[in-house]
Steps between C-alpha positions, in 0.01 A plus 500: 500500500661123477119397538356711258716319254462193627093560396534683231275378217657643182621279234821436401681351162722225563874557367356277144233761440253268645214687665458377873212562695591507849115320559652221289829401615711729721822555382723330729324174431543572125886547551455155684266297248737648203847360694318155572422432163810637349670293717252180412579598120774654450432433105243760512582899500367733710258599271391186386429422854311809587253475214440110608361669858283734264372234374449303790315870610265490197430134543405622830203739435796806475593437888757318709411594816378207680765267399778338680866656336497074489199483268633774286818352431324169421257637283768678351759226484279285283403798221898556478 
């Protein structure tokens, strides 16, 4: 059972009401980007933060997958 969930492939919503694919960015290293750059800018809201990695995402042909968490948060970093 623990590795059925472990593979599952549904998608989930983030607690923002951000769709997630779990092909994109699995959600533990979401929780992780999110609490890196909130702690980089702490001027920023949640929100405001999690619609700068959208857009890093649709600067990125609609994907992150194949990017460092590192990348992300730079990319991200210099949009906020």
């Amino acid at each position: 059972e623990d590795s059925l969930q472990k593979t599952s492939t549904s998608s989930c919503v983030n607690p923002s009401g951000i769709f997630v694919s779990p092909y994109a960015l699995n959600l533990s290293s979401f929780t992780k980007l999110i609490k890196r750059l909130q702690e980089r800018h702490p001027q920023f809201s949640r929100d405001e933060i999690v619609e700068a990695v959208q857009e890093v995402r649709r600067i990125n042909k609609g994907v992150l997958s194949g990017l460092a968490i590192s990348a992300i948060e730079e990319k991200t970093s210099a949009i906020l």
